[in-house]
C-alpha positions in Angstrom: 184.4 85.5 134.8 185.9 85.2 131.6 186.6 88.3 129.2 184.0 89.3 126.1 186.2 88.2 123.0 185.8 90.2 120.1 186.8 89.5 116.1 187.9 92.6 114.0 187.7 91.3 110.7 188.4 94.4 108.5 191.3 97.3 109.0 190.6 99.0 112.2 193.4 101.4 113.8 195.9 100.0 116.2 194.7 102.6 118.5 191.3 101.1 118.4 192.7 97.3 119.2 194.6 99.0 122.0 191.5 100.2 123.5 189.7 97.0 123.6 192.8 95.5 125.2 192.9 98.6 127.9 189.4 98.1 128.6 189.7 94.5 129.3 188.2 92.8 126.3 190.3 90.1 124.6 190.7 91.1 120.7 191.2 88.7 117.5 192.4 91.0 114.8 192.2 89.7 111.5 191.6 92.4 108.8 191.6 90.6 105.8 188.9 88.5 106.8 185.7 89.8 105.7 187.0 88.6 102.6 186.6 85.4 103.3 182.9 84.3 104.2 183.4 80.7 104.6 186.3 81.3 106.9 184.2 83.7 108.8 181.0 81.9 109.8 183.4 79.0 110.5 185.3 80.7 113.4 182.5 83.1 114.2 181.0 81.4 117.0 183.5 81.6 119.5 183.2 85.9 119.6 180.6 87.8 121.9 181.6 91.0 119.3 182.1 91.4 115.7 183.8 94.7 114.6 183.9 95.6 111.3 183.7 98.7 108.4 182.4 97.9 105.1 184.6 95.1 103.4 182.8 92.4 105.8 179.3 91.2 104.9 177.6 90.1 107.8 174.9 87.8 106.4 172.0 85.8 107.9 173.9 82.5 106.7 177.2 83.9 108.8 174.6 85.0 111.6 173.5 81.3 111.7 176.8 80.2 113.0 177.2 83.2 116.0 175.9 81.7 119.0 177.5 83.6 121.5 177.4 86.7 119.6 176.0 89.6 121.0 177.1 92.7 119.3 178.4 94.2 115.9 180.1 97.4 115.6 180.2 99.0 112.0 183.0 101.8 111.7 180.8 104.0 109.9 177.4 105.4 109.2 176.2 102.6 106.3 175.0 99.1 107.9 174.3 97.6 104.4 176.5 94.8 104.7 174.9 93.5 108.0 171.5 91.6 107.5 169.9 93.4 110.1 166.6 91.3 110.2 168.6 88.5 111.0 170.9 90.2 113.5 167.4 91.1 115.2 166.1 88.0 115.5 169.1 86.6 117.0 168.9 89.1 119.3 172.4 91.0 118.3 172.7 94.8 119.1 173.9 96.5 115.6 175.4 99.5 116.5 177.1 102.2 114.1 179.0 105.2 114.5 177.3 108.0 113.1 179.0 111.4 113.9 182.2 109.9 113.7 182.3 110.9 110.0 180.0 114.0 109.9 182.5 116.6 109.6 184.6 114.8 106.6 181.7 114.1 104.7 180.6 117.8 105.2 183.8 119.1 104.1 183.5 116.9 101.7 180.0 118.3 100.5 182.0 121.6 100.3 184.7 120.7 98.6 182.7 119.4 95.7 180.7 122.3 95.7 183.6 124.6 95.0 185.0 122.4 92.6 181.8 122.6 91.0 181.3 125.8 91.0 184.6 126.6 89.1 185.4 123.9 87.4 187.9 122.8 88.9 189.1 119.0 88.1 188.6 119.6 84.3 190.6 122.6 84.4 193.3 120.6 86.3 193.1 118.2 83.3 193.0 120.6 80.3 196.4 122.5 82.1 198.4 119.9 82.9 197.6 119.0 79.3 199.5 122.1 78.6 196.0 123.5 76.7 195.6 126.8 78.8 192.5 127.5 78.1 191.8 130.2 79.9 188.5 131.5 78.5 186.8 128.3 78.3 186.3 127.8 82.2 184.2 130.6 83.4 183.0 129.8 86.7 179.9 130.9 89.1 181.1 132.8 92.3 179.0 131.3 95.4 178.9 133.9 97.9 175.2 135.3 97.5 174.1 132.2 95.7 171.4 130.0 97.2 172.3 126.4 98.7 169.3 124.2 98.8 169.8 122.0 101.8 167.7 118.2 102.0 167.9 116.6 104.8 169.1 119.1 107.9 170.2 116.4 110.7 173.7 115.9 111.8 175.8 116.0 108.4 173.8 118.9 106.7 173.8 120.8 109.9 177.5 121.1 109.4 177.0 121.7 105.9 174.5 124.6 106.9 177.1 126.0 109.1 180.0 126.1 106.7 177.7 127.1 103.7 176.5 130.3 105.4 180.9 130.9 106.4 181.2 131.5 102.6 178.4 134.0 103.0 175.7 131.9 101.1 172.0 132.2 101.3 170.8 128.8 103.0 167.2 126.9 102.6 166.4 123.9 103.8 163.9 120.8 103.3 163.8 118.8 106.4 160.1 117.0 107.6 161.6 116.2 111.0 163.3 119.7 111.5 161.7 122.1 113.9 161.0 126.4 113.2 163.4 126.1 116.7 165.9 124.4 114.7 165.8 126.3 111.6 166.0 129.2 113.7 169.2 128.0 115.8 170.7 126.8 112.5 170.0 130.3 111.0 168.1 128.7 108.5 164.9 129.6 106.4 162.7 126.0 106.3 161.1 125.5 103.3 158.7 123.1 101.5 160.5 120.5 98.7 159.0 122.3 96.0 160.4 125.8 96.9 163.6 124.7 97.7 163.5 123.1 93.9 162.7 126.8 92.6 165.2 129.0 94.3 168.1 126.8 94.7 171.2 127.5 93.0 172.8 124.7 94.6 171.2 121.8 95.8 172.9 119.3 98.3 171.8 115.7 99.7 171.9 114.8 103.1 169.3 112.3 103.8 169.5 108.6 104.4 167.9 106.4 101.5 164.3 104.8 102.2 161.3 104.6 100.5 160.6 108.1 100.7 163.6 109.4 99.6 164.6 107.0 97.0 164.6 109.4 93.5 164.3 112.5 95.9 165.3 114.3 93.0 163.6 113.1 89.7 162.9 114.4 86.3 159.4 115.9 87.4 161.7 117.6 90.5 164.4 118.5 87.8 161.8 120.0 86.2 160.9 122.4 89.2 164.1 123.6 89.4 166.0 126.8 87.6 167.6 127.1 84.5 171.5 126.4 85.4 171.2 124.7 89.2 174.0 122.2 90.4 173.5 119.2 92.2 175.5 117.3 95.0 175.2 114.2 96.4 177.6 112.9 99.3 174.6 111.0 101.0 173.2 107.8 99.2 173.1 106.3 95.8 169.1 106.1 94.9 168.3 109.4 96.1 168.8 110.8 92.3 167.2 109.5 89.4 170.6 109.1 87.5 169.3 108.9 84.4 166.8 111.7 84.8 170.3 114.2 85.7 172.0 113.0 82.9 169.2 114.1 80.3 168.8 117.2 82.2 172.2 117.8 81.8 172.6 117.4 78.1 170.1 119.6 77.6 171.7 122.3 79.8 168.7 123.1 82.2 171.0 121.1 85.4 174.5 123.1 85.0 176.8 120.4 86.8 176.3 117.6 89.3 178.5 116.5 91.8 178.8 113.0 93.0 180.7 111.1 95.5 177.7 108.4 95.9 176.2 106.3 93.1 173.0 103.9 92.7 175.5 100.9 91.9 178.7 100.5 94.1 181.5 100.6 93.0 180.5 102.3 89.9 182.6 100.6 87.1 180.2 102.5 84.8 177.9 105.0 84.9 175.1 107.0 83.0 176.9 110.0 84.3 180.4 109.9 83.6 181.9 111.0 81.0 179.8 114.0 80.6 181.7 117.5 80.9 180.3 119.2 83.7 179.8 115.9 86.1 182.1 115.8 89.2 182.6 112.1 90.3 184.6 110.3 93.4 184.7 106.9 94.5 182.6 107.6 98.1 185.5 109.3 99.7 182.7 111.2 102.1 184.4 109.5 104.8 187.7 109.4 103.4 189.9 111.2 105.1 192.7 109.6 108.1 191.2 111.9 111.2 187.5 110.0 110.2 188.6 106.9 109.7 190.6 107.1 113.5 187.1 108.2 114.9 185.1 106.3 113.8 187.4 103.0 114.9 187.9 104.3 118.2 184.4 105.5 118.3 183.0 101.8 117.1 185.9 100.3 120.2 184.4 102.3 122.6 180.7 101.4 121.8 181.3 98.1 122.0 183.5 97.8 125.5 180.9 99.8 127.0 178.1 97.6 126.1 180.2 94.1 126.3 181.1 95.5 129.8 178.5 97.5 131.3 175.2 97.2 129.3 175.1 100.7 128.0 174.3 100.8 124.4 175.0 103.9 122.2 174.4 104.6 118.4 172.0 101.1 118.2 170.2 100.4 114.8 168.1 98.3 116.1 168.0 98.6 119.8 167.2 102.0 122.7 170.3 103.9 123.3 171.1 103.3 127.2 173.8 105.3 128.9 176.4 104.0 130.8 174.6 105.9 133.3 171.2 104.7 132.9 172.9 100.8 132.7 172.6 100.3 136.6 169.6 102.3 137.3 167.6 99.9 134.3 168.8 96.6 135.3 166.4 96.1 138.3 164.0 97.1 136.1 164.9 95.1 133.2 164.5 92.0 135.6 161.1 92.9 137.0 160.0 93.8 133.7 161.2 90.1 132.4 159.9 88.7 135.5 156.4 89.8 135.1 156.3 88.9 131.8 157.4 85.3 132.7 155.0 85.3 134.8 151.9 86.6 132.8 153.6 84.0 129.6 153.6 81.0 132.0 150.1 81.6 133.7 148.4 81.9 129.5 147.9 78.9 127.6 146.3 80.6 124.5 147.3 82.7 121.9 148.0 86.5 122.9 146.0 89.1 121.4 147.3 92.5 123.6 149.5 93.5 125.9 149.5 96.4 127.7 152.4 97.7 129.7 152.1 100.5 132.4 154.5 102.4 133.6 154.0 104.3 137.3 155.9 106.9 139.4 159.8 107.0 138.4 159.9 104.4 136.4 157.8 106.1 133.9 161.0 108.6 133.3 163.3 105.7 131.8 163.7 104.5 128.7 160.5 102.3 128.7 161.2 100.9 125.4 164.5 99.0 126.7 162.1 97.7 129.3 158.9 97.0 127.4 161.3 94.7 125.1 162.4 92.8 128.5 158.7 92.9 129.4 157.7 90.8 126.0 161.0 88.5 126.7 159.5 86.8 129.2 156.0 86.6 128.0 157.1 84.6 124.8 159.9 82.7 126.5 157.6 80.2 128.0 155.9 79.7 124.3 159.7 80.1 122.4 162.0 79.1 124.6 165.6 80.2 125.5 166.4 81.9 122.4 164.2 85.1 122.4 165.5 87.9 123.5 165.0 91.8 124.3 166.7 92.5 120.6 164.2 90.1 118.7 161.5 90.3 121.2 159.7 93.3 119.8 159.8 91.4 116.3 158.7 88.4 116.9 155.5 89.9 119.1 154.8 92.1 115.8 155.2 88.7 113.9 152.8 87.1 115.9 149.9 89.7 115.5 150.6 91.2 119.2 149.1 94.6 120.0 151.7 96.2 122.2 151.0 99.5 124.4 152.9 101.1 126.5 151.0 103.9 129.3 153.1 106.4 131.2 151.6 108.1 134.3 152.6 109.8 137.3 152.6 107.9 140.8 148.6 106.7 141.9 150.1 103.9 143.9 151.9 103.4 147.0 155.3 102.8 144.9 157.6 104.5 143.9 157.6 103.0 140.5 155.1 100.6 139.5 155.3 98.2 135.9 151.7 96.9 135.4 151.7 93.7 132.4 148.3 93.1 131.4 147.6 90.2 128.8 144.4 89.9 127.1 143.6 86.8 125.2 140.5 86.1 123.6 139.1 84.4 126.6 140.0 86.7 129.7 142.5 89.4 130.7 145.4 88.7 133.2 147.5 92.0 134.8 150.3 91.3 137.0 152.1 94.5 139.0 155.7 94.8 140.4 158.4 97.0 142.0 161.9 97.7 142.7 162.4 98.0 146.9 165.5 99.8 147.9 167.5 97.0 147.9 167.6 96.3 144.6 165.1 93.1 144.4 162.0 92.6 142.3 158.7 92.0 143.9 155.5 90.9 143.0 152.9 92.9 144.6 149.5 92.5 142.8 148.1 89.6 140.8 144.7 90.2 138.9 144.0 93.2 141.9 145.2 91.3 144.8 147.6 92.7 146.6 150.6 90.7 147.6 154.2 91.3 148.5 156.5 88.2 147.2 159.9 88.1 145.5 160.0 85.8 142.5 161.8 82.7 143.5 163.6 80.1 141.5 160.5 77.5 141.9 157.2 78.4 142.6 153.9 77.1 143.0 151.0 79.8 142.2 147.6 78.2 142.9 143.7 80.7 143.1 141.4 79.4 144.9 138.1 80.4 146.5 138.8 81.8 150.3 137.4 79.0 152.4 139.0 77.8 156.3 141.0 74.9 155.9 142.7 75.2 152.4 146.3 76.6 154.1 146.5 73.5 156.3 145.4 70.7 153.6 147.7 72.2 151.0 151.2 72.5 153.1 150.4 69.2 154.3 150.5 67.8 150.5 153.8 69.6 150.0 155.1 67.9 153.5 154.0 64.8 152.8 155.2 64.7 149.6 158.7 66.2 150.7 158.6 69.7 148.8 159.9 71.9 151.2 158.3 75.7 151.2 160.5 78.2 151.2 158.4 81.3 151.4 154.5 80.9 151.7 152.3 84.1 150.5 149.1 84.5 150.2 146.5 87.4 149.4 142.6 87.3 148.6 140.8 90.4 147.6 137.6 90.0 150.4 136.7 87.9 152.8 135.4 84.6 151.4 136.0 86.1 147.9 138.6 84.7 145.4 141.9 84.1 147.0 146.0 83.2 145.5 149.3 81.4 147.4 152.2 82.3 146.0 154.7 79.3 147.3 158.3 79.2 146.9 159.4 76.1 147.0 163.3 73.6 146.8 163.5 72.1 143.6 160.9 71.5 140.8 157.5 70.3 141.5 156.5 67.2 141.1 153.8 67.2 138.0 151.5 64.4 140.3 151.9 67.3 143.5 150.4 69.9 141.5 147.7 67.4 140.1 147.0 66.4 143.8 146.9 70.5 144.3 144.1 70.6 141.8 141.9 67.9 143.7 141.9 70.1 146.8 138.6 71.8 147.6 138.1 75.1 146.5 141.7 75.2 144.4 140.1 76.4 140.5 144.2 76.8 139.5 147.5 75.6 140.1 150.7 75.9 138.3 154.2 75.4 138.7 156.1 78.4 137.7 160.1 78.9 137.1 162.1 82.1 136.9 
């Protein structure tokens, strides 16, 4: 088996190269690259992994030309420059590395704090213009003060914890944090409004969507105190820029701090220039002990998964442990399996799907395997190129209700995965397992019970349970010279409706299965692959 090959088109640490090397990936390093689109969609098809940090724009058009690419690794927390719809649909894990940075951008957070507070760059300027003027920087002390904290994840936890080391009073304004979490952080959890009317400092650590864009406007400006200072070491759009820089001519914001901007880079600004504005060119992550983590961090990621299927730190994908790798993979098949076999039994357009998970099974990541699960259901509509990345999207796309059910053990299985399709004109559920040793089997087809492993080539056929149907249809796969390799059958009563399940060499003949269909009694037959 030949090694994954992976591209590094922007500057990554030798130490990083060396551990795709140790781990037995093949590297390309080329660091001025990402400069170069043209030069990168034209070579880009011969790599399985693209890393890369922020100098390298990953576009649908580049994305085009990767056809054996399966993974990009972004040195950092921002995935801006990677067209993740496109990744997506091309079935390409993005993963990022977000807490290889979290303490430098912190610090960071700090650091511009306490310049802020006292003034500190423009007093570096004024001395070294030999003015010495003393009495013109009078500074705020911060011990006692009150730090507004948005956004209370893995960054502003950090902040939290150095914040309340220089004895400062700490709020915060988190929807997704917990009164357990406030509590372990030491933290009082406030609504957005309040944190706007006590804060003396206010600091940003949120990412940037639609609900956060202009977190911090001029009718939240407004809500604040007389004299409050703002940082921002998160994300450009979270501040109405133009809104701050009113507020600060006219006094009521005392200073702002910014290492993040709505436009990057920021040539200009509405904010520079003004005498109490901190700015730096997004240095958050700037600093040599982040920029070696998050390389060897984005290395690691990517070995792992190029080697062993784990996925970590995934933007668009479950996070699966090296751990949970093995366990999944039977499970992944039989999941894929039973959707193939659901897909290739439906001729009309899918309205539902339900996917139930049973016994043990039920504990795993189920959303790794419910994106194997809808794999196979469109493959037989999409062919080849769907995937359990873009699988998920394209079943949204296509107007698919997908649920998932979790429940304890009611079978005789272990674990039990249960894909039922409902089209407009009937309902179809198919069960499997995961034996002992390792292989998927098929055992229950619309509530008859049968016990089959999926083979390459198989004929499925329902018919109604009459004497005389075995006989007649192995001797139309003699006599036409399809030889059976397993032969299983189930019915769910006596005389009632009945199914063969028939492995089979080779393909079948298209005129066999027509002759199948003459038989008496026989109301289905198709040919089925896996």
């Amino acid at each position: 088996m030949s090694k994954p090959k992976v591209l590094i088109s922007d500057a990554l640490s030798p130490a990083a190269v060396q551990i795709f090397k140790d781990r037995g990936v093949e590297v390309d390093f080329q660091p001025n690259l990402g400069k170069d689109k043209e030069k990168l969609a034209e070579i880009i098809g011969n790599y399985d992994g693209l890393a890369i940090r922020s100098a390298t724009k990953a576009t649908a058009k580049v994305l085009e030309k990767a056809k054996k690419l399966k993974v990009i690794g972004r040195a950092g927390i921002g995935v801006d420059n990677v067209e993740i719809p496109a990744a997506t649909a091309k079935g390409i894990i993005v993963m990022n590395t977000p807490f290889g940075n979290s303490i430098t951008t912190a610090e960071h957070a700090i650091t511009l704090m306490l310049a802020l507070a006292r003034e500190i760059p423009q007093a570096d300027i004024s001395t070294q213009a030999g003015k010495w003027e003393k009495n013109r920087f009078m500074g705020v002390e911060i011990t006692g003060k009150t730090l507004g904290v948005i956004g209370c994840g893995n960054i502003g936890s950090i902040v939290i914890d150095r914040a309340q080391g220089l004895r400062m009073k700490v709020i915060g304004f988190d929807p997704f944090l917990s009164p357990e979490r406030a509590k372990d952080l030491g933290i009082e959890k406030v609504e957005l409004d309040e944190l706007f009317r006590r804060a003396d400092f206010i600091t940003l650590h949120t990412p940037l969507t639609d609900k956060t864009r202009n977190i911090i406007d001029g009718a939240a400006i407004a809500k604040m105190k007389k004299g409050v200072r703002i940082i921002n070491c998160a994300r450009g759009g979270l501040v109405d820029e133009a809104a701050l820089r009113k507020a600060l001519d006219s006094g009521h914001v005392a200073g702002a701090a910014f290492d993040v901007f709505i436009e990057e880079p920021a040539n200009t600004n509405i904010l520079f220039g003004h005498p109490n504005v901190i700015c730096t060119p997004h240095l958050g992550a700037s600093t040599t002990e982040a920029q070696e983590n998050v390389a060897l961090q984005v290395a690691e990621q990517m070995s792992d998964y190029l080697l062993t299927g784990a996925i970590s730190n995934a933007v668009n994908f479950p996070s699966i442990t090296a751990e949970e790798a093995p366990k999944l993979k039977p499970f992944v098949e039989l999941a894929d399996k039973l959707g193939s076999f659901a897909g290739q039994l439906t001729d009309t357009d899918i309205a539902k799907v339900t996917i139930t998970y049973e016994g043990a099974v039920a504990e795993m990541k189920i959303k790794a395997l419910t994106s194997a699960a809808l794999t196979g259901l469109l493959r037989p509509m999409l062919g080849g190129d769907i995937n359990v990345v873009s699988a998920p999207v394209v079943a949204k796309e296509r107007g698919m209700i997908v649920d998932e059910i979790t429940r304890a053990a009611i079978s005789d299985y272990e674990s039990l995965i249960t894909v039922t399709v409902t089209t407009e004109q009937m309902e179809r559920s198919v069960s499997g397992t995961v034996y002992h040793d390792g292989k998927p089997r098929l055992v229950d087809i619309k509530g008859i019970r049968v016990d089959a492993e999926f083979g390459k080539s198989m004929i499925y056929v329902t018919n109604e349970d009459k004497p005389g149907f075995i006989g007649q249809f192995a001797s139309l796969l003699g006599d036409a010279k399809v030889n059976i390799a397993t032969f299983h059958l189930g019915r769910n009563e006596p005389g009632g409706d009945a199914i063969a399940l028939v492995e089979v060499d080779g393909d079948v003949p298209a005129d066999v299965l027509a002759r199948t269909l003459t038989l008496p009694h026989v109301k289905q037959a198709k040919a089925l692959r896996f």
